[in-house]
C-alpha positions in Angstrom: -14.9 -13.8 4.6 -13.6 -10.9 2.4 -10.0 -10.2 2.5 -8.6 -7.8 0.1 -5.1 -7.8 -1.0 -2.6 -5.0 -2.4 0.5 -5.1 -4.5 2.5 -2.7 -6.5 3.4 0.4 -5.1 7.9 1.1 -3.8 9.7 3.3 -4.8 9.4 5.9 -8.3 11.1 9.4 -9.2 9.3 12.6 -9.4 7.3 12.4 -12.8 7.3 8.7 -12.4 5.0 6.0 -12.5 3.5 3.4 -10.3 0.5 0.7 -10.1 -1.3 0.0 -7.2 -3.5 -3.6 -7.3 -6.1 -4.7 -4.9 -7.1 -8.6 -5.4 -10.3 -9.7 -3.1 -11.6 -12.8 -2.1 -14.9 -13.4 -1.2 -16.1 -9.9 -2.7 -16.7 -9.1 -6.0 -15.1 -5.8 -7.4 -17.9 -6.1 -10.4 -21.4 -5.5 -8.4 -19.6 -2.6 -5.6 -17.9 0.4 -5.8 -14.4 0.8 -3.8 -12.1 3.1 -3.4 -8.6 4.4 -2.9 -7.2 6.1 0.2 -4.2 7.3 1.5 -2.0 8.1 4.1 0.3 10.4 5.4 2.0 10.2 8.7 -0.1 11.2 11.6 -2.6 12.1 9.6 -6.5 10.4 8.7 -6.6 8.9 5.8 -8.0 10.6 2.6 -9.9 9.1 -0.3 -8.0 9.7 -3.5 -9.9 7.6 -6.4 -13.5 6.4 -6.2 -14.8 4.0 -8.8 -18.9 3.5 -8.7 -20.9 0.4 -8.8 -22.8 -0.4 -11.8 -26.1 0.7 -9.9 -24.2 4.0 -10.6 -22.7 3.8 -13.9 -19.3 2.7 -12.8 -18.3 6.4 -12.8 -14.7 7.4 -11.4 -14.3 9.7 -9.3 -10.9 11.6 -7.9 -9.7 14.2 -5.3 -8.5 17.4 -7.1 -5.1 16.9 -6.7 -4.6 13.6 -9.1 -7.0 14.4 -11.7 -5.1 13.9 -15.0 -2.6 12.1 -13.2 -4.4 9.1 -11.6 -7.0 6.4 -12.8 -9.0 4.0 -11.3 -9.9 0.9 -12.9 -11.5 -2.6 -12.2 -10.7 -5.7 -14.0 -14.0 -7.7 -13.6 -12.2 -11.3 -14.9 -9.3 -11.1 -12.4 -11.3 -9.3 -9.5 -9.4 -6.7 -9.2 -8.6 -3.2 -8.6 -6.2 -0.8 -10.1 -5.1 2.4 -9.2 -2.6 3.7 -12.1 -0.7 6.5 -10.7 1.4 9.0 -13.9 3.4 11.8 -13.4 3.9 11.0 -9.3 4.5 14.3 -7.3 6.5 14.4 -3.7 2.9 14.6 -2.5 2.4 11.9 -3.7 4.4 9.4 -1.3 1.7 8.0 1.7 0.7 4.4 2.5 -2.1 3.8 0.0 -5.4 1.7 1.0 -8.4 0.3 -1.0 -11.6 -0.2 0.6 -14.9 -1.7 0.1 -18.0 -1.9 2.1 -20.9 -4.1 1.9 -24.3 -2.9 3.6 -22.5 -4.2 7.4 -18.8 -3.7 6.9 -16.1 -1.8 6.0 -12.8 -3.8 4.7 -9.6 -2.0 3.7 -6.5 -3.6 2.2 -3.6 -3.9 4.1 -1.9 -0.7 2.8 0.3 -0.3 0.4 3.9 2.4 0.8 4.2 4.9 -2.1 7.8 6.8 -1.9 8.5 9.3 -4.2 12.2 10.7 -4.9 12.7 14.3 -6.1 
């Protein structure tokens, strides 16, 4: 059974910082792509980062808004995700999700709040 867990995230100041970690169990990060979304209040979510498998050169991938600001990254010997956010705008702040999907299913972490003071 895959499960995939997050961690980091809270609370950071314009300009600030944060990390965002996604652990899984029962999925390895190293053979699949996954990828970052977020959330803002009655709203869909949005993919934000996107990190390829190796089939496809483990490329990242971002939304124009956190280019230069955000980076994806996987950590093959932990099995884990990271989503390193600089420079954090007011735009910033949503409930932040990572998600994988095999060939059958779709799993998403269990979210993740972002809040960003000006």
């Amino acid at each position: 059974q895959v499960k995939l867990v997050q961690s980091g995230g809270g609370l950071a100041q314009s300009g600030g910082s944060l990390t965002l970690s996604c652990a899984a169990s029962g999925f390895t990060f190293r053979d699949n792509s996954v990828t970052w979304y977020r959330q803002y209040p009655m709203k869909e979510r949005e993919w934000v980062a996107w990190l390829t498998g190796p089939g496809a050169g483990n490329a990242p991938y971002y939304k124009e808004s956190v280019k230069g600001r955000f980076t994806i990254s996987r950590d093959n010997d932990r099995n884990m995700v990271s989503l390193q956010m600089n420079n954090l705008q007011p735009e910033d702040a949503a409930v932040y999700y990572c998600k994988v999907q095999t060939s059958t299913t779709i799993y998403w972490g269990q979210g993740t709040q972002v809040i960003v003071s000006s």
